[in-house]
C-alpha positions in Angstrom: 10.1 -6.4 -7.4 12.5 -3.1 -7.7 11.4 0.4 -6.5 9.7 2.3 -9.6 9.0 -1.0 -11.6 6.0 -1.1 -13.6 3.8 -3.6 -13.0 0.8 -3.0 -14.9 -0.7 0.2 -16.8 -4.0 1.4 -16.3 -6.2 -1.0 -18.7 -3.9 -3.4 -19.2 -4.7 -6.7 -19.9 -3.9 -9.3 -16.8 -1.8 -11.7 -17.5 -0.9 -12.5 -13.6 -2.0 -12.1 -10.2 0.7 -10.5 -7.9 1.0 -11.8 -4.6 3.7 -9.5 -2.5 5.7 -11.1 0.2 7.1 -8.1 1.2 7.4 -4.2 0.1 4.8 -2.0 -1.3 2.6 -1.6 -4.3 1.3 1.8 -5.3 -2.1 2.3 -7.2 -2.0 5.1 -8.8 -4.1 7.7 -10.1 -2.7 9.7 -13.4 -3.8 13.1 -14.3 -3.5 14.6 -17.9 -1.0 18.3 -16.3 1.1 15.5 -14.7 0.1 15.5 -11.2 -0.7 11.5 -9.6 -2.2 10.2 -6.2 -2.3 7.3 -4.8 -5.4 5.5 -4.7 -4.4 2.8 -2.6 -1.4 0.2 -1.9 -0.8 -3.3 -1.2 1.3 -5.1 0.6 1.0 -9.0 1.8 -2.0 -8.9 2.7 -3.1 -9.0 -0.8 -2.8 -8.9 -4.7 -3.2 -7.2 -7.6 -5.5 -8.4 -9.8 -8.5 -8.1 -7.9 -10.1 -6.3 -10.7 -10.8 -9.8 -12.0 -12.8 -10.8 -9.2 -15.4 -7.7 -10.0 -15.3 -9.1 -13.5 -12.9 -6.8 -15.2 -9.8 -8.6 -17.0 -8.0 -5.2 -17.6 -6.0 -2.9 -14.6 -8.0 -0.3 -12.8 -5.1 1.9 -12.0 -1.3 2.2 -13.1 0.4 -0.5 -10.4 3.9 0.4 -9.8 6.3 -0.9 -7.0 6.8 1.4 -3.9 9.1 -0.7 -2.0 10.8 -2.9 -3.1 10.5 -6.3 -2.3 9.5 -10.1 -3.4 6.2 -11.3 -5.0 4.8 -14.4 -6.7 3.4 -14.3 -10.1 0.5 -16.7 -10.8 -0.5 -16.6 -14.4 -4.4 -16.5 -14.9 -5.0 -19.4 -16.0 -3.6 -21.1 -12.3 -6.2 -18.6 -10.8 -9.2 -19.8 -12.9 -8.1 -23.4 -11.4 -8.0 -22.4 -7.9 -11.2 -21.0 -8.3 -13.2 -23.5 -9.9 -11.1 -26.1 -7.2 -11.0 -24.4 -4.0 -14.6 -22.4 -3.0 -12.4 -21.3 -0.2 -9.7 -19.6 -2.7 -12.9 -17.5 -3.9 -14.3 -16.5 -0.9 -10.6 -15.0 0.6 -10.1 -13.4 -2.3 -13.3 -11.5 -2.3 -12.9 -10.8 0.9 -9.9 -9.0 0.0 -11.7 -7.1 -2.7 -14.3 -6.1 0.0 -11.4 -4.9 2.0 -9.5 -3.5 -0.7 -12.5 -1.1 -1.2 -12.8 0.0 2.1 -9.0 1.1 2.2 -10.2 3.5 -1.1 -13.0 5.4 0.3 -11.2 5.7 3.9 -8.5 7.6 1.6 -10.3 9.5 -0.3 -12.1 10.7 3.4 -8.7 10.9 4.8 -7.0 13.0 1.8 -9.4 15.0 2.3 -10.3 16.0 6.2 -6.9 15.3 7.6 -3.8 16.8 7.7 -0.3 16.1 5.9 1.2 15.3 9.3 -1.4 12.6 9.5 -1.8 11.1 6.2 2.5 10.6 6.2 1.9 8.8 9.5 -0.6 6.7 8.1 1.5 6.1 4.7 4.2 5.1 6.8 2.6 3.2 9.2 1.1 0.9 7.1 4.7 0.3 5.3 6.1 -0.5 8.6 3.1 -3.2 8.7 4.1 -4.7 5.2 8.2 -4.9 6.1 9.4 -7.8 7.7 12.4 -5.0 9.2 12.1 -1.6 10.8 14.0 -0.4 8.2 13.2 0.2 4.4 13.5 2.2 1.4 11.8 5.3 0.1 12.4 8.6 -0.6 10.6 11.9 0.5 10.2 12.5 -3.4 8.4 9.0 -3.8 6.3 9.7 -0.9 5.0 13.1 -2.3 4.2 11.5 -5.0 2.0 8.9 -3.6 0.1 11.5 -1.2 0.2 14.6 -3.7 1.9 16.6 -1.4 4.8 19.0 -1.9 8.4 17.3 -1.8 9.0 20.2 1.1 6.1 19.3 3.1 7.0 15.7 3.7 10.9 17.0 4.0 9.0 19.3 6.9 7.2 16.5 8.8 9.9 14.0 8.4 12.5 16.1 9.8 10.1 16.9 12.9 9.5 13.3 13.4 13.3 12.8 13.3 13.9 15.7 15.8 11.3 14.1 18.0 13.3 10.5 17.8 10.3 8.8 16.3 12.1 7.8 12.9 16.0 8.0 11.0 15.6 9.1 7.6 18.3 9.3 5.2 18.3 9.5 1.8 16.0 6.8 0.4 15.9 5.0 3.7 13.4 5.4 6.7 13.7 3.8 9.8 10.6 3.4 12.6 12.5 4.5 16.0 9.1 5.0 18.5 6.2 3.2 16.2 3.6 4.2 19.5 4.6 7.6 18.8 4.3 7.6 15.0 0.5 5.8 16.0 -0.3 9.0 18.2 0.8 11.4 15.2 -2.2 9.7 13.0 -5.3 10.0 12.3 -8.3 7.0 12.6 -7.9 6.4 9.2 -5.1 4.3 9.6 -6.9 1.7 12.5 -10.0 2.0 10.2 -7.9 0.8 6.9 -5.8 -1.9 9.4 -9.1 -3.3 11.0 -10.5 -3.9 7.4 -7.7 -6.7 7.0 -8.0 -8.2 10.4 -9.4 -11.4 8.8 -6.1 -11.7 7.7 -3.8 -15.2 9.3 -0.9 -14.3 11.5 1.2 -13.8 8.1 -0.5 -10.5 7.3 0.0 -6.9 8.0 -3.1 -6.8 10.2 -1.2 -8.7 12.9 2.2 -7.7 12.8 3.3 -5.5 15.6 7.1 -4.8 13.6 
């Protein structure tokens, strides 16, 4: 998967399930004067797809890479298989689902009541949970765009995090220096939206310390 690929439009017909290995998916919520928030992400701790699980066959959201990274494609009809084969294929994948809606309404709390020091804490936080490095790429334009925030208020709070040695930042790369100290700069939201995976195996972002 490449940075800014589009994966799927909002109702679009599924043709696959995407399973990330690593980097960062961004659903995302268009408005008509141009403006866009992310809903939610995912990372390796899940797909997208899901929609098909809540008997929908068409995308929810327009699903476009954040991070680049790598992903398996399954085409639908391998998913119908599993299903109707494995119970347990069903059952983790609702789970997810279940999970997946909790990460949506702690956002839409979170956008709301907390501040943008926060919410870039959180954004980044879980990133750091989905990379396999402490290093990876996005920009402070592509991170605005996911949080609706102004490009200069995450320039602000990124530079103040890089004064304070918690991250490097350079153009289109961050780095996690002091991830304790990027923890105490968040809100709850984040340990909320991280304990909603915690079913997850030792593979998935729930467990992984970076």
């Amino acid at each position: 998967m490449t940075t800014g690929e589009l994966l799927y439009e909002e109702d679009e017909t599924f043709t696959h399930a995407i399973f990330p290995h690593t980097g960062v998916i961004s659903l995302m919520a268009e408005m008509d004067d141009g403006r866009s928030v992310e809903k939610a992400s995912i990372g390796n701790e899940g797909y997208v797809g899901f929609a098909m699980m809540l008997g929908g066959g068409t995308a929810i959201s327009r699903s476009v890479v954040r991070i680049g990274g790598d992903a398996s494609w399954l085409p639908l009809t391998s998913i119908d298989y599993a299903l109707a084969e494995f119970p347990c294929v069903h059952d983790v994948m609702m789970r997810y689902a279940k999970s997946l809606v909790a990460q949506l309404l702690h956002s839409v709390a979170c956008n709301s009541l907390h501040s943008a020091d926060q919410r870039i804490a959180r954004w980044l936080l879980h990133a750091h949970d989905r990379m396999a490095e402490k290093t990876f790429q996005i920009t402070q334009e592509s991170m605005s765009q996911v949080l609706g925030l102004r490009r200069a208020t995450v320039g602000a709070t990124c530079t103040a995090l890089l004064n304070a040695g918690v991250l490097d930042h350079t153009r289109g790369s961050v780095t996690i220096r002091d991830r304790v100290a990027l923890e105490g700069r968040c809100c709850e939201c984040y340990g909320r939206i991280r304990g909603a995976f915690e079913w997850q195996n030792d593979g998935g972002w729930a467990t992984r310390q970076g």
